[in-house]
Every structure is written in C-alpha cells, then in structure tokens.
C-alpha positions in Angstrom: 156.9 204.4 103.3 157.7 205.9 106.6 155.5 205.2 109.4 156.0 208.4 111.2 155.0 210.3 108.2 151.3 208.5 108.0 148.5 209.3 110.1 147.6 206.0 112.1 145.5 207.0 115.1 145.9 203.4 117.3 144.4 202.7 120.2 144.6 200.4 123.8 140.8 200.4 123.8 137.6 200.1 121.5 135.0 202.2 121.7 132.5 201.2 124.2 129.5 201.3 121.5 131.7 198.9 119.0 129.9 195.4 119.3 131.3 194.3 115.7 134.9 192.8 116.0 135.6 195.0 112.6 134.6 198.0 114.4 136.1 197.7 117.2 139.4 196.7 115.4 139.5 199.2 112.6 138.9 202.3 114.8 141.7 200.7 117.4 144.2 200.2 114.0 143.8 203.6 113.1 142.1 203.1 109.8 138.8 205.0 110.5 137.4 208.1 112.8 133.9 208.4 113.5 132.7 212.1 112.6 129.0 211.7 113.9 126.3 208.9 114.1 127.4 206.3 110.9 129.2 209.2 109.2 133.1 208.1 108.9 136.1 209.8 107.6 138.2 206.8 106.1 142.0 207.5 107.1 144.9 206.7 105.2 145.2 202.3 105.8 142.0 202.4 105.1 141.9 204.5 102.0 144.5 202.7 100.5 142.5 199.4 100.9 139.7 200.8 99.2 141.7 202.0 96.8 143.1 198.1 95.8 139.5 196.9 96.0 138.2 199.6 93.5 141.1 198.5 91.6 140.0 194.7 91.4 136.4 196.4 91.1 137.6 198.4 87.4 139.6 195.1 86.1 136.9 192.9 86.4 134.1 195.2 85.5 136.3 195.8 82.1 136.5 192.1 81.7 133.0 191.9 82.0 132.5 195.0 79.1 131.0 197.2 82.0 131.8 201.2 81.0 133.3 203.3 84.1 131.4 207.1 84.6 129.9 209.4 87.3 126.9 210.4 88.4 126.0 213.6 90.5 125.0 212.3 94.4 122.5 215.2 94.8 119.6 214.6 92.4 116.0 216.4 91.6 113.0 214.6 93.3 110.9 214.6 90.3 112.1 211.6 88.6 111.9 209.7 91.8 108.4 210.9 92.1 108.1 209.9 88.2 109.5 206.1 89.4 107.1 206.1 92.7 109.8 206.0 95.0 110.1 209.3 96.3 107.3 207.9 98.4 107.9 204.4 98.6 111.2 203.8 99.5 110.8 205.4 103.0 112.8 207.2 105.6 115.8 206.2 105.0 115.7 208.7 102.0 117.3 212.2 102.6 115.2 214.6 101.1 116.0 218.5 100.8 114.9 221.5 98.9 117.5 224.3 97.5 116.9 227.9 98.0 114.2 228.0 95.3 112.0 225.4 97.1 113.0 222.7 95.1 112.6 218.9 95.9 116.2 217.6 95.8 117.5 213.7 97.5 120.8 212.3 98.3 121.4 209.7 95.6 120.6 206.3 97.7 121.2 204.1 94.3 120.8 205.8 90.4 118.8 203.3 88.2 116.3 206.5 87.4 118.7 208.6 86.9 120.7 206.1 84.3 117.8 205.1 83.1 117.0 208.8 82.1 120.9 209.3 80.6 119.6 206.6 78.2 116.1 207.6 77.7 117.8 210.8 76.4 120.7 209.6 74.5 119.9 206.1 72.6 117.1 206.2 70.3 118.1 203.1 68.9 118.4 199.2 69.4 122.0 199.3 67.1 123.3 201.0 70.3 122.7 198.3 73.0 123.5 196.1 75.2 125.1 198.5 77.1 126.2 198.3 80.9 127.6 201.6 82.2 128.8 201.7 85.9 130.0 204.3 88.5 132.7 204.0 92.2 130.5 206.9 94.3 129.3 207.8 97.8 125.4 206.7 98.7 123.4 208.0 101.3 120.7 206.6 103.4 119.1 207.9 106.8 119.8 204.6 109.0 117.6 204.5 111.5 120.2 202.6 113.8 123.4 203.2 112.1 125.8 200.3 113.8 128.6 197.9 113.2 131.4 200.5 112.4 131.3 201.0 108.7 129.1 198.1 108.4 125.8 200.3 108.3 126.1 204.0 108.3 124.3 206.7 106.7 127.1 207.4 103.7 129.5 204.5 102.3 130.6 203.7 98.9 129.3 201.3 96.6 129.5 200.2 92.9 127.2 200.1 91.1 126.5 198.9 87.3 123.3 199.3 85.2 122.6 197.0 81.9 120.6 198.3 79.2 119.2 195.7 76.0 116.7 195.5 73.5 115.5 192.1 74.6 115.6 189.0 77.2 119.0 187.8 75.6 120.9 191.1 76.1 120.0 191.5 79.9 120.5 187.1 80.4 123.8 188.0 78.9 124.9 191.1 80.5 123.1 189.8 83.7 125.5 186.5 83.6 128.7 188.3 83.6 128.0 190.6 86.3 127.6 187.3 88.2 130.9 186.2 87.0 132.5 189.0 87.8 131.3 189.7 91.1 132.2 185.9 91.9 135.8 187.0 90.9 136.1 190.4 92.8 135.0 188.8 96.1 137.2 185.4 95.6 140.1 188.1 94.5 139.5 190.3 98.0 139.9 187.1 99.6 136.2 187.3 100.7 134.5 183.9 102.3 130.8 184.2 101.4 127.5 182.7 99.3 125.7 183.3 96.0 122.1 183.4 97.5 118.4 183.9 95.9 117.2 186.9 97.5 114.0 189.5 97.6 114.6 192.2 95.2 112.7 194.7 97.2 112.5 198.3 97.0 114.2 197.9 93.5 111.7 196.6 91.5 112.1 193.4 88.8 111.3 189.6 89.9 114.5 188.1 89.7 117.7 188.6 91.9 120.6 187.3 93.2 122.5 188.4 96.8 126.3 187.8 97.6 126.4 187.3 101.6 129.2 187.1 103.9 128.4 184.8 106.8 129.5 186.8 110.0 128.1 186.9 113.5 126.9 190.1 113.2 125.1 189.9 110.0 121.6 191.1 109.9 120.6 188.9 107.3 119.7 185.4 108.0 120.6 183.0 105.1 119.2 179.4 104.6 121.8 177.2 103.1 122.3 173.6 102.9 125.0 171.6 102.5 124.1 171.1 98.9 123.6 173.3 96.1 120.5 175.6 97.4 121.2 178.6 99.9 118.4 182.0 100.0 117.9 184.6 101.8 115.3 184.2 104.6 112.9 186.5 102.8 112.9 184.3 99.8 114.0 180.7 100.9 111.4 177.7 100.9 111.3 174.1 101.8 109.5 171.1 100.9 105.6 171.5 102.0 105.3 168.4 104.4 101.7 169.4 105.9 99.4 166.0 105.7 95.7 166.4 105.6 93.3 166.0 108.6 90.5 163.8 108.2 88.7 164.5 111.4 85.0 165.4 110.5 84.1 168.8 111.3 82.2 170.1 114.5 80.5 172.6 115.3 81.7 176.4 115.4 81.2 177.7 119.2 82.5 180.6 120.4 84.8 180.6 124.0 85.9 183.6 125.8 89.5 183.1 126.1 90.4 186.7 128.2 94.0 187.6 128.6 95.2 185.3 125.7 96.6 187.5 123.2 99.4 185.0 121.9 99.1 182.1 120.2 100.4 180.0 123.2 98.2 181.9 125.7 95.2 181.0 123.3 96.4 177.2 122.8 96.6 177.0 126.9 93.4 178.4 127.7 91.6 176.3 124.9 93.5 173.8 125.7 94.4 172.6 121.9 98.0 172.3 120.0 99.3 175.3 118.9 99.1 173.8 115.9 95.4 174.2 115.5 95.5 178.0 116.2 95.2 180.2 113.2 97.1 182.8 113.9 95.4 185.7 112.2 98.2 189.1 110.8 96.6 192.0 109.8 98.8 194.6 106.9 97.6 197.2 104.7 98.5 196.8 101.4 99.9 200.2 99.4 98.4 198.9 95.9 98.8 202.2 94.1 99.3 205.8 95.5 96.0 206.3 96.3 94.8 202.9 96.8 95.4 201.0 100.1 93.7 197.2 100.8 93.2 195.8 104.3 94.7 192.0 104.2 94.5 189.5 106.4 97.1 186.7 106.3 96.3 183.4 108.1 99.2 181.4 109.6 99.3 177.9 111.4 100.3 178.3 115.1 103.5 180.2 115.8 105.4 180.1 111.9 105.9 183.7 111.4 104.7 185.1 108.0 107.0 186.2 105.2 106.0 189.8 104.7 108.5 190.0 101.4 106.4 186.8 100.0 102.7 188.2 101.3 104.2 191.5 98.8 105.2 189.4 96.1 102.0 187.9 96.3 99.9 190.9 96.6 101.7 192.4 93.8 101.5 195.8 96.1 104.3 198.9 96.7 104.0 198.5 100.3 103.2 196.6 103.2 102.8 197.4 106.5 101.6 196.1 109.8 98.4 197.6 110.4 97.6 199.9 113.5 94.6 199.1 116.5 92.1 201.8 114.3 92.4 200.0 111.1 91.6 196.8 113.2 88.5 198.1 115.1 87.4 199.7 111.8 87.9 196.4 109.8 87.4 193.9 112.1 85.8 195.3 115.1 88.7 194.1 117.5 92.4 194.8 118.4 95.0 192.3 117.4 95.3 189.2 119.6 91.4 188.9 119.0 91.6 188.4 115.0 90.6 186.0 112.6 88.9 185.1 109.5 85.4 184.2 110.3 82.3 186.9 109.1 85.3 189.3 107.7 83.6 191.0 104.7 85.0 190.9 101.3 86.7 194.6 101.6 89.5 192.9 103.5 91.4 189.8 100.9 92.3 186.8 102.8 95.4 184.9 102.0 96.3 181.6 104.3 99.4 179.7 104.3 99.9 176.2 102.1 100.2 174.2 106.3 96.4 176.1 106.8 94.5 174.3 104.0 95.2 171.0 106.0 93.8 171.6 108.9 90.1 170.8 110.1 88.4 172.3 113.4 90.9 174.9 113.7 90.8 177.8 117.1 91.4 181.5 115.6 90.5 185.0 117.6 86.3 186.0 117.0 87.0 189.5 116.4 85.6 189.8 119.4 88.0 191.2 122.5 89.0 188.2 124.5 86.9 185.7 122.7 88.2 182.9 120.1 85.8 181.0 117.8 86.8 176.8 118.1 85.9 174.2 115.0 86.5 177.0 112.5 86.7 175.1 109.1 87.7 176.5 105.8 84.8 177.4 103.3 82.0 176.6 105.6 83.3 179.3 108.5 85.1 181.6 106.2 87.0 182.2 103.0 90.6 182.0 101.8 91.3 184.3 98.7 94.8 183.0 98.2 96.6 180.2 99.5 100.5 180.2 98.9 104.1 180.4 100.5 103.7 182.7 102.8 105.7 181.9 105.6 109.6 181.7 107.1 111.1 178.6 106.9 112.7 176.6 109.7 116.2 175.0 110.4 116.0 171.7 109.7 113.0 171.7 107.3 114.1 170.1 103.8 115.5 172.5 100.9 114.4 172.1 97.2 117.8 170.0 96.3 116.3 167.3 99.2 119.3 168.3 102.3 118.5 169.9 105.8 118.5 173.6 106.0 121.1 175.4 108.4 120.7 179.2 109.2 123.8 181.5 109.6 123.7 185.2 110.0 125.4 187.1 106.9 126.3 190.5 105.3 124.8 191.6 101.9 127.9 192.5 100.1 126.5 192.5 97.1 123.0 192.1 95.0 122.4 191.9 91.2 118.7 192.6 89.9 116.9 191.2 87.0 114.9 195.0 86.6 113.0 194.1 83.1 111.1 197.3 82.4 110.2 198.3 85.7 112.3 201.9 85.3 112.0 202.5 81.8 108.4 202.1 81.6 108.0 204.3 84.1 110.0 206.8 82.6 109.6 206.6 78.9 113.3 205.0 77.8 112.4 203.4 74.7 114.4 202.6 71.2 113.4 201.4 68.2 113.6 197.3 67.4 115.0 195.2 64.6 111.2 195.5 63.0 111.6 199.5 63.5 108.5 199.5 67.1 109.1 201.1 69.8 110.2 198.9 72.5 111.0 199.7 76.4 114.3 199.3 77.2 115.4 196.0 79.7 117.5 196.7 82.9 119.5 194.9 85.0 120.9 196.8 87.8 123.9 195.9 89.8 125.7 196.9 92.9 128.4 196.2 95.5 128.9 197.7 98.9 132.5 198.7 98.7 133.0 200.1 102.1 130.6 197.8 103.4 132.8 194.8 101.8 136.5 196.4 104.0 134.2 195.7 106.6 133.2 191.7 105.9 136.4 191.3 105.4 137.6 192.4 108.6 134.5 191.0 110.5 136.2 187.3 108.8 139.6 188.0 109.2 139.9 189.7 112.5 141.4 188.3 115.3 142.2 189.3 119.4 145.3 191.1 118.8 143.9 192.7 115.3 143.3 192.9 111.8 144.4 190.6 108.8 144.2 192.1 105.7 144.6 189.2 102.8 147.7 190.8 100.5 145.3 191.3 97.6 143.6 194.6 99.8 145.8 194.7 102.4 147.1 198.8 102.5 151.1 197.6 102.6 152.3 193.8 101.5 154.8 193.9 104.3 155.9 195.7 107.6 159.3 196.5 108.5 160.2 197.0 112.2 163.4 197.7 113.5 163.3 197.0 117.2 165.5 199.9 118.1 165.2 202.7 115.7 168.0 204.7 117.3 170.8 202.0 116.6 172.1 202.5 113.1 172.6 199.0 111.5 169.2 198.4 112.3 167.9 201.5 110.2 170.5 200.5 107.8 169.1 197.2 107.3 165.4 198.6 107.2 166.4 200.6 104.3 167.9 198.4 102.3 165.5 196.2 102.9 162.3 198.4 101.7 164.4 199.1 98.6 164.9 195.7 98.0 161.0 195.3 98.4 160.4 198.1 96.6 162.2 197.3 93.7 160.9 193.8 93.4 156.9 195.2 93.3 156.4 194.9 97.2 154.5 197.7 99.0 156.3 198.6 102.5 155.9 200.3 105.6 158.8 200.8 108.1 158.5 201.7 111.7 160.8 203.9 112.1 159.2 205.3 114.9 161.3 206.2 118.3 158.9 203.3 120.1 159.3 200.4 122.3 159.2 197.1 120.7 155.8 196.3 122.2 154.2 199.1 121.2 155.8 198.5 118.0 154.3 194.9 117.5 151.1 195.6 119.5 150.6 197.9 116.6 151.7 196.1 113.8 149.5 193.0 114.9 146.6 195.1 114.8 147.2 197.1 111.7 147.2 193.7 110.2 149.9 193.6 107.3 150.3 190.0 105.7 153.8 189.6 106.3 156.2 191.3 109.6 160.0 191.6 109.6 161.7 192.4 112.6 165.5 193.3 112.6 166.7 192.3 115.9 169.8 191.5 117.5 170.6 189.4 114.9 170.4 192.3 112.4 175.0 192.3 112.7 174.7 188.7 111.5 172.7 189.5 108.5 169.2 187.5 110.1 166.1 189.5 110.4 163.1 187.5 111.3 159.8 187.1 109.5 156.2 186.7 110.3 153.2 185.5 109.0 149.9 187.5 110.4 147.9 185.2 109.9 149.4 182.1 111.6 151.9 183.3 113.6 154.6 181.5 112.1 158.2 182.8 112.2 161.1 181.9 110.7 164.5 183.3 110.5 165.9 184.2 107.5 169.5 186.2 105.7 169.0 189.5 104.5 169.6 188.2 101.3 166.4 185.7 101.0 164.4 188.2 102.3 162.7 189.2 98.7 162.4 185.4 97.7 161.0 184.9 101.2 158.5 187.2 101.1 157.3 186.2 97.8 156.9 182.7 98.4 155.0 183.8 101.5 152.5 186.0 99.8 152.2 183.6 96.9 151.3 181.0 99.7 149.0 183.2 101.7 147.4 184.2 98.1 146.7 180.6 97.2 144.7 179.8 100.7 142.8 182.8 99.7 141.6 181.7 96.5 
C-alpha cells in the first residue's frame, strides 16, 4: 500500500495533556484523533490493528467453543432496574429517555440483556452449556477520562457470556475462557499477569483479572516472585499480629484538640501509632430501601479495604459517610470517632491486627477528645472481626515470598456470576430430574481498545511506537530515500510485490519527503521491520531494520523475502 494514499496525521509534538507514553505516541503516529473529552475516532493504523487483534480475539474464542453475535448498544432501563443496577452501578452510567419518555442506557457491559436472550429462548437443560459472545462499542461517563485511549467514555471490548445447568458446565466453560485469554494476550505479544481480583459491580464471588504492569496503571497489583499475585482490592498476607499481655487500665478520657489524624492523635497522646484505633465510618446500601451505618476499626495508619468491608457486609454499596450521618450517629465529626458507647444501630467490624491489642487510644465521639485504655469487650463491641485491610509491600504472601507492588492495566477480567442475573430475572430451564433450575453465568470480557493501548504503553519507546508483527497494521515498511529517482521506486515496487506475494503486509513511502522526515515517521509509526533503498539500491543492496533493536544489516534485493521472514519469525519467538 501506498503511503500517500492513507491518512496518517503525524506529528513533532504530543499533546500537552498526554501524560501516558501510548498517548502521547499514538496521536503523534497518526493512529488516533481526539473528537472531545475520552471520545476517539480510531484512524486507519490503528483500525487495522484492531482489526488483527479481533482477529486473534474470533480464532481463539472458536477454539474455546465461544458463539460470535451482536447485541444493540442502546438498551431499555427496565431490565437494569429488574437486575438493581440501574441504581447501583453509578454515574458512570449514561442514562436517556426517547421521545416517549422512556428510560433508555448506553450498554456499559450486556450480562442482563444475554441473560434475557436466554431466559426467552432455552427452556431446556439439553440446550446448554452455551457461551455466546459479541466485538462491540461500550460506553461509560468517566469521570476523568485520561491516558489517551486508555480510559475514555466509549472503547471496544469483547465480551463472552456462559450459560450451564450446573457447577460443572460454568467450571468448564469458565477454564477455557482462561485458556483462551492466556493465548490472545501471549499472541498480541502482551507482557502481563493472571491476578485474583474483586468482582465488583458485576456480581458472583469468584473472579480472575489479566493486568498489564505499566507505569500508568491505576490498578495496583501485589505479586510475588512465586506463584500468588492479586489485585490490591483482594490480595492478603500472612496475619503476623502477636497478642498483648499488658493488663488493662483504666478508660480516661483526654482532650486531644487539633488532632484529627492518626499521627496528630499518636503525638499529642504521646503513644505508638500503633495503639490508635483508627475509627472509618460508611453506610452500607443493604437493599434499595435499606441503608446501615458501619463502623470499621483499623490499627494505626493501615488503610481499610472498602471492596473486602463489602464482601463482608454482603451490601450493594458502600460509601464513605458524610459529617450529618456522623453527628447523627455518633454525635461527632470524623477525626473524633470511635467505638466506645456506639449503640447497636451502627455494626462494628474491626480488623484481625485490632483483636491483639490491649489499652488501645481511639477518638470519644466527642470533638477534640480521645478516650485512652479502650479495651475490647469491656469498652465496646466488635461485631465482626476479619480481613479488612490493604496489605503492604514486603508483608508475606499465601505461597510464603515477599510481596512487591507494581501499577497495572486491567486488560481483561473473567467472572464466576452463579445465579446472580438469572435469578434476578427469571432465566430458568428444566434439569435432568425435569425442576426448574436457575441458569449459571459466567461472564467474560476484554478491553480491546484498551489492550492497543497496553501494548503501546510496553512497547513504546522515545522515537515511537513498536507494534509486535502479530497486531502491528503493516509487517514491513518500505522507504525509498529519494522518491523522485526512478530505480529507487523501481526497487520499492518490486520489492512490495515480492512481499506481497509471499504473505507480507507492506507500506511504501512513496512520499515526495526528506529522508528524515521519512524515518522520523517510520520510527514512530512503529512497523516491525524498515527497508531503506539507498545509494546502494544500483548495486542491488537495500538495507534493513529491526524496530525494535535497532539493528541493521545490509542485504541483496534478492534475500530480501527470506530476510524478512527470518526476522519476523525471530521477533515472533521473543514475543511468545
């Protein structure tokens, strides 16, 4: 293919809101334009890369028995109201009515609407498992839309839904989706981890993330250098608290004023941080109408898990509450909390670390006062002790190693669902014995756009992107340094024939441009393999480069096509 006949926008400078590398580098290559606020238009490099990773996307799904179809982006509220998340899954949910007044979203992910395609259409356990999937646009309202493509407000994603009878059929189904996710990202030449992960907003118990680690992931995960990695949310380490055997003294009550903190408490007590409870107070959305004040209890500055305190509490939503819950609760603003004399309308859960400790400081709900030699059952209650905190580098893992923290990118997340939809919505079949039985769901889904974007955020260098071959838009780039001198346009020709015929995907410059420009571009468009024709191009030499390395060799017109295919079958093999 021509270069001058494809639209490829580059540019000298990235925008000056592009703090991502991928950002920055795909909108200099001309591969995407920004149309407003995390709304992109994907231009033709980059479509064609999508293209090749939908394409890895369908072979492996195939493999894995998964069923390609469509679903309409624009759906009626009232099955989401049905499911409970019209409500709960909050602002980042477009909502919209049509000229009758009608509730109507923009599809953010389909299990409800799958789930009622089957609730409609099998009647019958002979029918399953079945795993149906769909290649379509999503839309959520990002608050903060950033990174480029990395988080906007519409992207592409696959997504996959199983469908069974029993445990066995979602284990199974559930299985190879892992196996073939494993194999599209090794196949996109994608460096990243198999992590445990909260499953959120989408319901079910069990769940597994795929995470790139990047610098600018928003996701921390906690790996080792064993077998165990998580997502912050749900990672743990060994509990290492050891109990205190001091006997316990008498609860007295200090003004403390101006100590809001944890360490402002600590210093003007004049006690280990250690020995502060720090005192978080959420209310709980337990049903739609049904909200409970909680207080979790934390030793000195760990910071609480909200995704575990949920898990916990079994609850749709949890949220930090305000300064009028607090007085109205607890008769004092936060910084002043804690658990002694709170009445049993508010539940009380306290971290494993807090059921060793003895004469512990915590706030008096009581502005600027803090109670010292608060013990547990004599001074107050705890309701629920448990995991409820983030874990630390350096604490040890379940498998016994250190844990490390790198940022990452959710690239992809597969969901253990059970009967969390189709109980909600009535998708039932008859079993082997002839009962009624709701149907078990797995859901599945990959960030497609989102994963053009790892890719680059790994890859990326100063001077550009590098594709791997597998997604890259063209296998190689042709460039004749002088387009106006005719042996050199010969010899690009015959060249991208050559290519051509022998399965390679090409794109000469045949642009009327100066050799820098012509390789300041080509570096940043990325392409696996360059091959300039030169001076040399009378002798028969061109010479070819590797993107990734830098390396170039000269080579005869003639090996050119071997050349190039030992190259890419190199380049494929560090990939994999």
């Amino acid at each position: 293919m021509r270069q001058s006949k494809v639209l490829i926008p580059t540019k000298k400078e990235a925008p000056s809101d592009a703090e991502a590398l991928s950002h920055q580098m795909m909108v200099r290559a001309g591969y995407i334009y920004q149309v407003s606020a995390g709304v992109w238009s994907y231009l033709p490099l980059a479509y064609r890369v999508i293209r090749k990773v939908e394409n890895i996307i369908r072979e492996e799904m195939d493999r894995a028995d998964a069923v390609e179809m469509m679903m309409p982006g624009l759906l009626p509220a009232d099955l989401w109201k049905e499911s409970g998340r019209y409500e709960t899954y909050g602002d980042n949910l477009f909502k919209l009515k049509d000229r009758r007044d009608r509730d109507f979203i923009l599809g953010p992910t389909h299990e409800e609407t799958f789930t009622e395609v089957i609730r409609d259409s099998i009647k019958s356990y002979k029918k399953l498992p079945l795993v149906v999937y769909q290649l379509q646009d999503k839309f959520r309202d990002e608050d903060r839309p950033r990174y480029g493509i990395l988080r906007g407000k519409e992207f592409e994603m696959l997504d996959a839904y199983s469908f069974s009878a029993d445990q066995a059929g979602l284990d199974e189904a559930y299985d190879k989706q892992a196996r073939a996710y494993r194999n599209i990202f090794d196949r996109v030449g994608l460096n990243y981890k198999v992590i445990l992960a909260d499953s959120g907003t989408m319901g079910g118990k069990n769940s597994q993330e795929f995470s790139a680690p990047a610098k600018v992931g928003e996701d921390i995960i906690a790996y080792t250098d064993g077998t165990y990695a998580a997502n912050i949310e749900k990672a743990t380490s060994k509990f290492t608290g050891v109990q205190q055997t001091a006997e316990p003294a008498e609860l007295t009550k200090k003004a403390t004023p101006g100590a809001h903190s944890v360490d402002e408490a600590a210093e003007s007590l004049g006690i280990p941080a250690d020995q502060i409870l720090k005192a978080m107070f959420f209310m709980a959305k337990m049903s739609e109408d049904e909200y409970q004040p909680v207080m979790v209890l934390m030793r000195g500055n760990d910071e609480v898990n909200e995704a575990k305190v949920k898990n916990a509490l079994d609850c749709e939503d949890l949220t930090l509450a305000d300064e009028e819950d607090a007085v109205k609760y607890l008769g004092a603003h936060p910084g002043s909390l804690g658990p002694v004399g709170v009445g049993e309308d508010v539940q009380i859960l306290a971290d494993n670390y807090v059921k060793v400790l003895v004469n512990m400081a915590c706030g008096a709900n009581d502005d600027g006062h803090h109670y010292i030699n608060a013990n547990i059952n004599r001074d107050f209650r705890v309701d629920q002790f448990g995991d409820f905190r983030n874990v630390k580098e350096g604490e040890i893992a379940p498998d016994g190693q250190p844990l490390k923290f790198t940022p990452g990118i959710e690239v992809g997340h597969i969901f253990k669902l059970g009967t969390h939809y189709s109980e909600k919505l009535g998708a039932q079949v008859l079993d082997n014995n002839g009962r009624l039985v709701d149907v078990i769901m797995g859901s599945y889904g990959i960030g497609v756009t989102r994963l053009l974007s790892a890719v680059a955020e790994q890859n990326a260098d100063e001077n550009g992107l590098v594709w791997p071959d597998s997604i890259a838009p063209f296998d190689v780039h042709v460039i004749p340094v002088n387009a106006k001198k005719d042996d050199q346009m010969a010899m690009a020709d015959e060249l991208d024939k050559q290519l051509t015929a022998a399965g390679y995907e090409v794109l000469v410059d045949d642009r009327k441009e100066r050799a820098g420009v012509k390789f300041a571009d080509s570096d940043l468009i990325g392409l696996p393999i360059r091959i300039t024709i030169g001076k040399k191009a009378a002798d028969g030499i061109v010479e070819v480069k590797i993107r990734k390395t830098g390396e170039t060799i000269e080579v005869k017109q003639e090996e050119v096509v071997n050349t190039v295919g030992i190259l890419l079958k190199q380049l494929n093999g560090e990939a994999k």
